[in-house]
C-alpha positions, 0 to 999 in steps of 0.5 A, a space after each residue: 546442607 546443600 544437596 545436588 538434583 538432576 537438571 530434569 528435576 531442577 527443570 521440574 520445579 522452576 517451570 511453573 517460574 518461567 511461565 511466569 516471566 513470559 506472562 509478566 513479559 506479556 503483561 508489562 512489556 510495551 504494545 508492540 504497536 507502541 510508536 518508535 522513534 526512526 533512526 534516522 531524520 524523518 520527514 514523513 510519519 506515514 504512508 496513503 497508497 493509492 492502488 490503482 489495480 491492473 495498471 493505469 496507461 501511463 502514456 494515456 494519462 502522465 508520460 506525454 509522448 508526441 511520437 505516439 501521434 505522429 506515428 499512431 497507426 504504423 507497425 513498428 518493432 517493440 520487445 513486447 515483455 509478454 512475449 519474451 516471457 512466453 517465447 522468449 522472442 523479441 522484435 515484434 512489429 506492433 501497430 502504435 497507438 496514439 494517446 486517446 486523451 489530450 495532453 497539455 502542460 499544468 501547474 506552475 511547474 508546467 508538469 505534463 497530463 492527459 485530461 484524464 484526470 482533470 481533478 487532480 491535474 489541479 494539483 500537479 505543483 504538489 506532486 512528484 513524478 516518477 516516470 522511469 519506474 520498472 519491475 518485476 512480473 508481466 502477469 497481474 499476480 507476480 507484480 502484484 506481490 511484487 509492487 507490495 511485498 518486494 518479490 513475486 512469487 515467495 511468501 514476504 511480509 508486505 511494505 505496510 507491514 515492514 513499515 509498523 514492525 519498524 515504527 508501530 503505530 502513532 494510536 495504539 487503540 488502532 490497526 498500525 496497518 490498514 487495508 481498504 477493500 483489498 483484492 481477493 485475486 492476485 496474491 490476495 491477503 498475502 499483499 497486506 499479510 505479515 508472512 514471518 514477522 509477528 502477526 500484530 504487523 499483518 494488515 487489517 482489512 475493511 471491506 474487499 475490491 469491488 465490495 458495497 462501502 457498507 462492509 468497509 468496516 472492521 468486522 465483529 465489532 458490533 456488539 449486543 452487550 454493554 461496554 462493562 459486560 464486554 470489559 468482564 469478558 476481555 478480563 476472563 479471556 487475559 485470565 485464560 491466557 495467563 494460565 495458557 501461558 503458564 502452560 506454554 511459555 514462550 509460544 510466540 504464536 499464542 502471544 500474537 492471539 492475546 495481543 490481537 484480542 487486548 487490541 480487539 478491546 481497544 478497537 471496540 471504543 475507538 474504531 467506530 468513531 474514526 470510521 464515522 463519516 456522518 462528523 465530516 461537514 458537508 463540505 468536506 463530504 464534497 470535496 471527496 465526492 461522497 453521496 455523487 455518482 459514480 464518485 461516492 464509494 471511492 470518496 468514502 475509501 479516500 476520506 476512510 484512509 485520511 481519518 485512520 491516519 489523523 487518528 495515529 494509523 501508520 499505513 493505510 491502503 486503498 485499492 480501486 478495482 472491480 475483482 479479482 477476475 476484472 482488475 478495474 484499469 486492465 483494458 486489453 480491449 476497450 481502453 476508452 474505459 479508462 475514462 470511466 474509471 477516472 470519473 471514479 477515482 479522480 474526485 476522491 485523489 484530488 480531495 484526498 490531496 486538497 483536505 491533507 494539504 488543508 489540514 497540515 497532514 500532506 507535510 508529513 504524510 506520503 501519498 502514494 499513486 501506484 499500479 503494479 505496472 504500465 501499459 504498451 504504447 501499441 494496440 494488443 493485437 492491433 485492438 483497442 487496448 494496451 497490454 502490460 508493461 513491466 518496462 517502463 511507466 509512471 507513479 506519482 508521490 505527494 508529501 512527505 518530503 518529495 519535491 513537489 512539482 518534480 518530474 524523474 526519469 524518461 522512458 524512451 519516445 514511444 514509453 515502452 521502456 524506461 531509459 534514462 535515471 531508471 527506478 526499480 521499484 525496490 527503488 522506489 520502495 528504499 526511498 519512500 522507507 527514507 523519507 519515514 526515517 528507516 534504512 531499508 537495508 537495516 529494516 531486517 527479521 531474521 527468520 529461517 537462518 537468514 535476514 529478511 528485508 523489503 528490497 530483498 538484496 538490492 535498492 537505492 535510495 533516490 535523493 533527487 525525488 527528496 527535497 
C-alpha cells in the first residue's frame, strides 16, 4: 500500500543518497586536469611566456627606427600617453632620443635588432614579430593585469588559467599551469590566479621576482616521513573528505580542496624529478648559462620551464624582474641598465629556443617574449630614460605554428604608436589561443549571470602571423 510523505521528509531520507553521488562524482569523475582534445586544429600544445616585467625599449632593441638618429636631440611634439591620462592634454614637445645600441640586419630573413640581444639575434629566422602591439594601462599595475588577464582593473582569470580549464594538462601528476618567480606587485597572484573558474586551474608558484633560485620550488613537498606513511595519510584525508562531503554535497569549494590535496600526492613523487637540474649534461647547463654570472638564475628559470613542459605542463611563465617597487626593464632614467638586464636574460632566451628547436619541443610549443608595454621614443623629462608607452611597441612569438622569420605590423617613424596592421592585445591573446586550438570566443564560464572569456568582447585573430 503506497503512503504519501511530505517533500521535506522525502528530502530527509534520501540526503544521505545524494551525498553519495557527489562523492562517487568526486571519486570516479575524470581529473579535471585530464587532457582534452581542442576543438578546433591545433598546432601548438603549450604555452612558455617569457615576461619581461616593466617593459623592454622596443625602439632600443627590435623596431628600428632611422629617424630617432637623424633627429635625436630635437623638441618634437608627441601625444605622451601619461599625460593624457593625467591631464588629458596632447602635443607635448619632447626631446627625441636616438637608440643607445647598434641596429643591423640579422638571419636569413634580414629581421632588424639592436646588439642588445646578441645571443638571441642568432636566432631571429625563428621568430615572429610583432611590432604593432598596443593595449591597455599607462601605470605598470593596469597593464599588467591587462597583458595576463585580459582587463585592467576587474578580478579575471588569467591567460595560463583559461588556457588548462580549456585543455588540462598533458601530466595529470603535474601543476597545468606554473608560474616561476612571480611578482609580488602589480596585480600580484592575481596574474596567475583563477578569479572564478575552479581553483584547480589557478597557477602554481615557484619562487617570486627577484627571489634566491633555491626557493623556486614547489613548497611543502619535503617531507620526513616515508612514501608508505604519506600514502596512509592521503588515505585518511580521501576518507575525511568523503564524510565532508556526504556532509555537504555539492560544495564546489570543498571539491577544489580535495582535488588539490589528490594533486599534492601526485606531485610528492613527480615534481622533484622534473625540478632536478643535476640530470641535464654539462652541455645543456651551458647552453642556459646555469653556473655563469650574471646568467645563472634566469638560465635555471629557463631550462625549469623547458623541463615542466617536456613533462606534460601546459603553461609555464617565467618572469624576469627585480620586485615589485623596481620592475627589472623600467628605466626612467638610466636606460643604459637595459644592458645589464640583457646580459641577464639573453643567454637563457636564446638556449631556451636552441634546446626546444633540438629536441623537436619548439614545432609545438609557443615561446612567448613579452612586456606588458613599450617605452616613448623621447627622453622622460629631457633625462636619460623612456617612460611607458601603451601605443605602440613589439613582442616576438617562436614556434607553435607562427611564421618564422616574419616581421607584422609598423609603428609610426619615431615608434611612438602603432599604425599600420594594429594588434591589440586581445589580438594577440585570440591568436595565440588559435594556434592551441581554442576559439577564444567559445572558451567561456558563465559566472554572475553572464559569460566570461579572455578577450572579454573583442579579439581577432591574426592569421598573417600563422603559417
Amino acid at each position: 500500500m503506497f503512503l504519501p510523505i511530505s517533500r521535506r521528509e522525502w528530502l530527509t531520507r534520501t540526503g544521505c543518497g545524494f551525498g553519495a553521488l557527489a562523492l562517487g562524482g568526486l571519486t570516479h569523475a575524470a581529473n579535471p586536469l585530464t587532457a582534452k582534445k581542442p576543438p578546433l586544429p591545433a598546432k601548438a600544445k603549450r604555452i612558455i611566456f617569457l615576461f619581461m616585467q616593466g617593459g623592454v625599449s622596443h625602439v632600443d632593441s627590435y623596431d628600428y627606427k632611422p629617424r630617432l638618429e637623424k633627429d635625436d636631440g630635437k623638441q618634437m611634439p608627441f601625444d605622451d600617453a601619461r599625460n593624457i591620462a593625467n591631464t588629458g592634454t596632447k602635443g607635448t614637445n619632447e626631446r627625441v632620443m636616438k637608440p643607445l645600441w647598434k641596429f643591423a640586419q640579422h638571419g636569413k630573413s634580414g629581421r632588424w635588432a639592436s646588439d642588445l640581444f646578441p645571443e638571441t639575434n642568432a636566432h631571429v629566422d625563428k621568430l615572429c614579430f610583432v611590432h604593432s602591439l598596443h593595449t591597455e594601462g599607462v601605470a605598470h599595475g593596469p597593464a599588467t593585469l591587462f597583458l595576463h588577464c585580459g582587463s585592467t582593473n576587474f578580478v579575471r582569470p588569467s591567460f595560463g588559467s583559461w588556457v588548462v580549464y580549456g585543455l588540462g594538462s598533458e601530466n595529470e601528476n603535474l601543476p597545468g599551469f606554473v608560474s616561476i618567480a612571480p611578482s609580488s606587485g602589480n596585480g600580484g597572484p592575481r596574474n596567475y590566479g583563477n578569479a572564478f573558474l575552479p581553483a584547480i586551474y589557478q597557477g602554481t608558484p615557484l619562487g617570486k621576482a627577484g627571489g634566491a633560485i633555491t626557493d623556486a620550488t614547489i613548497r611543502n613537498l619535503k617531507s620526513s616521513l616515508s612514501q608508505a606513511d604519506q600514502l596512509s595519510r592521503f588515505d585518511l584525508l580521501k576518507d575525511l573528505h568523503a564524510e565532508q562531503l556526504k556532509a555537504n554535497p555539492g560544495d564546489r569549494e570543498f571539491e577544489a580542496v580535495a582535488n588539490s590535496y589528490e594533486l599534492g600526492g601526485r606531485l610528492q613523487s613527480n615534481a622533484p624529478d622534473v625540478l632536478d637540474l643535476s640530470k641535464e649534461t654539462a652541455a645543456t647547463l651551458k647552453l642556459y648559462g646555469v653556473n655563469e654570472k650574471p646568467t645563472d638564475t634566469f638560465g635555471r628559470q629557463c631550462l625549469m620551464a623547458r623541463r615542466l613542459c617536456e613533462a606534460g605542463t601546459r603553461f609555464v611563465q617565467v618572469t624576469y624582474g627585480d620586485s615589485s617597487a623596481n620592475p627589472a626593464w623600467d628605466q626612467h632614467s638610466d636606460l643604459p641598465k637595459h644592458g645589464v638586464h640583457a646580459k641577464a636574460t639573453d643567454k637563457p632566451v636564446a638556449g631556451l629556443l636552441a634546446d626546444l628547436a633540438q629536441r623537436g619541443l619548439l614545432e609545438d610549443t609557443i615561446v612567448w617574449w613579452g612586456m606588458e608595454f613599450g617605452r616613448t621614443p623621447y627622453a622622460q623629462k629631457n633625462g636619460t630614460g623612456r617612460d611607458h608607452n601603451p601605443g605602440g611597441f613589439t613582442s616576438w612569438v617562436a614556434g607553435g605554428g607562427f611564421k618564422p622569420g616574419h616581421a607584422h605590423g609598423a609603428t609610426d617613424d619615431f615608434g611612438a604608436a602603432a599604425v599600420t596592421d594594429k594588434v591589440h592585445l586581445h589580438d594577440l591573446h585570440a591568436t595565440m589561443l588559435h594556434q592551441l586550438g581554442l576559439d577564444h570566443e567559445k572558451l567561456t564560464y558563465k559566472y554572475a549571470g553572464r559569460d566570461f572569456r579572455l578577450t572579454d568582447v573583442s579579439g581577432n585573430v591574426i592569421r598573417e602571423i600563422r603559417s
